[in-house]
N, C-alpha and C positions, 0 to 999 in steps of 0.2 A: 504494500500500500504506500509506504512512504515511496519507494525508487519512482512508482506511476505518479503521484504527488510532485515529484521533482521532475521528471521529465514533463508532466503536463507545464508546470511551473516556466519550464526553459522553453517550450513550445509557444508560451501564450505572453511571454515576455514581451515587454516596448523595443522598439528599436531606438537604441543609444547611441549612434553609432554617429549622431549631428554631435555629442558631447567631445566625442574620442579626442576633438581640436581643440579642448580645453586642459587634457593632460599634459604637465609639464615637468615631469619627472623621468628619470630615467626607467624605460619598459621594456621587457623582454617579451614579444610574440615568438611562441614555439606552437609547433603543429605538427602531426605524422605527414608524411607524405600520401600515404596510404589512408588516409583518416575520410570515409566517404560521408560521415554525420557532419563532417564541420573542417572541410576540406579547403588544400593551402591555400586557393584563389581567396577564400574569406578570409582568409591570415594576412595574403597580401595587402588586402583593403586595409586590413586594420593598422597594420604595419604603415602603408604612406598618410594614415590620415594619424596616426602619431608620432609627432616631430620630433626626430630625434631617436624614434624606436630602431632596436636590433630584432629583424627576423630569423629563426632558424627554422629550420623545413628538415625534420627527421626522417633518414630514409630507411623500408624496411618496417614504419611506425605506422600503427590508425591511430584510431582513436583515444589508448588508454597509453596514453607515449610512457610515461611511468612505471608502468608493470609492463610494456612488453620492448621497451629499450631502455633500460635505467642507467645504462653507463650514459649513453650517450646523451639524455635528457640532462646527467650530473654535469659531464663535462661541461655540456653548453649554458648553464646555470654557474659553472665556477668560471668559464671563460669570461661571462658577460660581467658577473659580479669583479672580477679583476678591473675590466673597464670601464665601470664606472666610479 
C-alpha cells in the first residue's frame, strides 16, 4: 500500500521543472542509462536548466542506479563532491 501511495504520489506530482532556474547550488544529476521510468533525455533537461549542474549518465544502470551499480554511483558522488 504504501510503494502504490508513492508511486501514485510521483505520478500525480506538479511539474517543477519552471523552478529548477532558481537552484543555485552546487547539483549533481545522475541517471542509469538504461533507466526507461525516468530516462537520461529527462536528466538532460534537468541538467541544462540547472546552472552550473554536473551530469553523469551510468552505463549498464536503470532505474535503481544504487543497488544495481554502487561503485560507480560512489565514485561519481566522491568525484563531484571533490569539485565542489
Amino acid at each position: 500500500a504504501q510503494f502504490e501511495a508513492q508511486i501514485q504520489a510521483l505520478l500525480a506530482r506538479r511539474d517543477a521543472s519552471e523552478n529548477m532556474k532558481d537552484i543555485h547550488c552546487p547539483t549533481l544529476v545522475l541517471c542509469g542509462r538504461d533507466d526507461a521510468w525516468s530516462p537520461p533525455i529527462q536528466h538532460e533537461r534537468i541538467h541544462v536548466a540547472i546552472a552550473g549542474s554536473k551530469l553523469v549518465v551510468v552505463d549498464e544502470c536503470g532505474h535503481m542506479s544504487t543497488m544495481e551499480q554502487p561503485q560507480a554511483v560512489n565514485r561519481a558522488f566522491a568525484d563531484w563532491l571533490e569539485s565542489v
